[in-house]
Every structure is written in C-alpha cells, then in structure tokens.
C-alpha positions as CSV (number, residue, x, y, z in Angstrom):
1,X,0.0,0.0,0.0
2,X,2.6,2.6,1.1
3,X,4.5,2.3,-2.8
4,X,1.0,2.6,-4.2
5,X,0.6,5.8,-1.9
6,X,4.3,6.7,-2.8
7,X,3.6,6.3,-6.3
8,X,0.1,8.6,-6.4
9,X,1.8,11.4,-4.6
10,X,4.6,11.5,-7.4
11,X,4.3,13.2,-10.4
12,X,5.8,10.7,-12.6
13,X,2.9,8.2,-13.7
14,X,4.3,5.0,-13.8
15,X,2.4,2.3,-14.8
16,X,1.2,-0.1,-12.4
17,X,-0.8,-3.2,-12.0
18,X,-2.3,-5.1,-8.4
19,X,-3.6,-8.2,-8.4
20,X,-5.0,-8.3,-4.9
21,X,-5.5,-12.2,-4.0
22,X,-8.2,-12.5,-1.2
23,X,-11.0,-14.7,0.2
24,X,-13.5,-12.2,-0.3
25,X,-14.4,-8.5,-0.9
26,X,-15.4,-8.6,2.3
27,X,-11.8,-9.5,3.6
28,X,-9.8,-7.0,1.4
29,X,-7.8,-4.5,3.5
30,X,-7.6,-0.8,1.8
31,X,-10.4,-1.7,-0.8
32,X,-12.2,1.5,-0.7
33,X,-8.6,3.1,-1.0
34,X,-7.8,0.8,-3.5
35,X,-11.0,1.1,-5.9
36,X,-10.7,4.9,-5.4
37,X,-7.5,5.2,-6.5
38,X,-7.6,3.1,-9.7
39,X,-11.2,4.9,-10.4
40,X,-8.8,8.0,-10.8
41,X,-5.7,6.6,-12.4
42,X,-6.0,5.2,-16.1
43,X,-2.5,3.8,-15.5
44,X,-3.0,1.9,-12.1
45,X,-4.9,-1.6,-13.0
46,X,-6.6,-3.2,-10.0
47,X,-7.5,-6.7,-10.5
48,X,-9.1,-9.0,-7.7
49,X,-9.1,-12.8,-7.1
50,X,-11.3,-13.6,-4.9
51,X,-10.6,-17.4,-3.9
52,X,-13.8,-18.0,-1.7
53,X,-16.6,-15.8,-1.5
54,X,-17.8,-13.4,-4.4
55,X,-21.1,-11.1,-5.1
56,X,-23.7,-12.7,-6.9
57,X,-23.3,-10.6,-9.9
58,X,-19.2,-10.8,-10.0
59,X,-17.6,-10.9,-13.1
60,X,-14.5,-10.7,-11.8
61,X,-11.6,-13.8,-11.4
62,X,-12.6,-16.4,-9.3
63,X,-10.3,-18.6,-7.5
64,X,-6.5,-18.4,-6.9
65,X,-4.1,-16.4,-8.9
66,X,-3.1,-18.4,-12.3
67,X,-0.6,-18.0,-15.1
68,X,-3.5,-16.9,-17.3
69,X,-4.4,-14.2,-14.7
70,X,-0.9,-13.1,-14.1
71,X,-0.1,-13.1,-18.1
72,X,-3.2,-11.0,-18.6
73,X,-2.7,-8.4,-16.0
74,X,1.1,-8.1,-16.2
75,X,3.1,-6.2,-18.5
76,X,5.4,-8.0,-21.4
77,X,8.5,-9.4,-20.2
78,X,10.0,-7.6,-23.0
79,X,9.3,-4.1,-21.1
80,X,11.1,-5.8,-18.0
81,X,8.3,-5.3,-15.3
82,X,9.6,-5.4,-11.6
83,X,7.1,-7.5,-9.6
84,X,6.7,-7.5,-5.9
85,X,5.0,-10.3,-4.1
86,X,3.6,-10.3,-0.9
87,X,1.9,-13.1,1.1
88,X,2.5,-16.4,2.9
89,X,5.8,-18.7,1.3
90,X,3.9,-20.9,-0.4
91,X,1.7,-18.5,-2.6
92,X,4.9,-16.3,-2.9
93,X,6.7,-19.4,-4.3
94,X,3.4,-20.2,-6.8
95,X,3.7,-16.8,-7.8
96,X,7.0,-16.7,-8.7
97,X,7.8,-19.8,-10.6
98,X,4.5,-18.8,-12.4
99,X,6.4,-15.7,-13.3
100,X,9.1,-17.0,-14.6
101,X,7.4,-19.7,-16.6
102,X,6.2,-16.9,-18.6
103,X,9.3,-15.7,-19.6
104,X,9.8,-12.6,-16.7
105,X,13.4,-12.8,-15.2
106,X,13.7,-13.8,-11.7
107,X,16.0,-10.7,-11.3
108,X,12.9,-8.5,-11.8
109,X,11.0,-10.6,-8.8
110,X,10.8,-9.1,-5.4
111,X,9.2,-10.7,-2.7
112,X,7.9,-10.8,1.0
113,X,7.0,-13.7,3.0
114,X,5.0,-13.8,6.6
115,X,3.2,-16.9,8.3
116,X,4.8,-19.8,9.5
117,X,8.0,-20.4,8.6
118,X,7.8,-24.4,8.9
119,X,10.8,-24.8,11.6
C-alpha cells in the first residue's frame, strides 16, 4: 500500500498493476482506498481474485491467482516489469515460478513472506 501511496503522490505516472488475492471483498484490506485510486488513475490496474466468497453478480476472477491471470494483468517481459510479491511462502513461491514460466526474469521478482515459517 505505502508504494501505491508513494507512487500517487509522485508526479511521474508510472504504470502499475495489483492483483490483490483474497478470500473475499469482504476481507480486502484498503479496498475503498484501492478502488478509489484506480477509479482515478487510467495507469493503475486493480484486479481481484477472490478465492472463496464473491457477489452474486461478480464478473471478476474467481479462484486463486493463475498463469493466465498473471499473463493478462502483467506487463510483457519484454518491457522488463519489476514485480513485488507479498503473502505467505507458499503463494509467494506459486507466484514466482508462475512468473518465470512466462518468460519474466527472476531478477525482476521481489518478494515478502509472513506466516509460519515451517521450523
């Protein structure tokens, strides 16, 4: 949230895509933030998977975050994206190799794990 925040109080517009994983709308932290600021930003894409509960009239992704999803919502690996990934290891680790089976470099892949660690 805070680069997002960064990013909207700069004047450069630099293009920028979330795809906010979460069980429901319900459960989405900073979603009225969120929707507000891509209702205002033609360069800020806001995408949400929601992996358990969804409105009746969602048109939205459903379910967990796939290659599909990621390939539509990301940007071509030949512009060289940087990606940051947030969440527990084993979605960070899905993410990731998902990323770099289509074709992004694993240089461009920054992430941040919390939960259990498994020690």
């Amino acid at each position: 949230m805070a680069m997002l925040r960064h990013r909207r109080r700069s004047l450069a517009r630099i293009q920028a895509s979330l795809i906010y994983s979460v069980r429901s709308l319900a459960d989405a932290v900073y979603r009225d933030e969120l929707n507000l600021m891509s209702r205002g930003d033609r360069d800020l894409r806001l995408v949400y998977a929601l992996t358990r509960h969804h409105p009746i009239d969602w048109s939205g992704h459903r379910g967990r975050i796939t290659a599909s999803l990621l390939a539509e919502n990301s940007f071509l690996p030949e512009q060289n994206p940087m990606f940051f990934i947030c969440g527990p290891t084993g979605f960070v680790e899905t993410v990731s190799s998902m990323l770099v089976k289509l074709g992004f470099s694993p240089l461009t892949i920054r992430t941040e794990r919390f939960g259990p660690t498994g020690a």
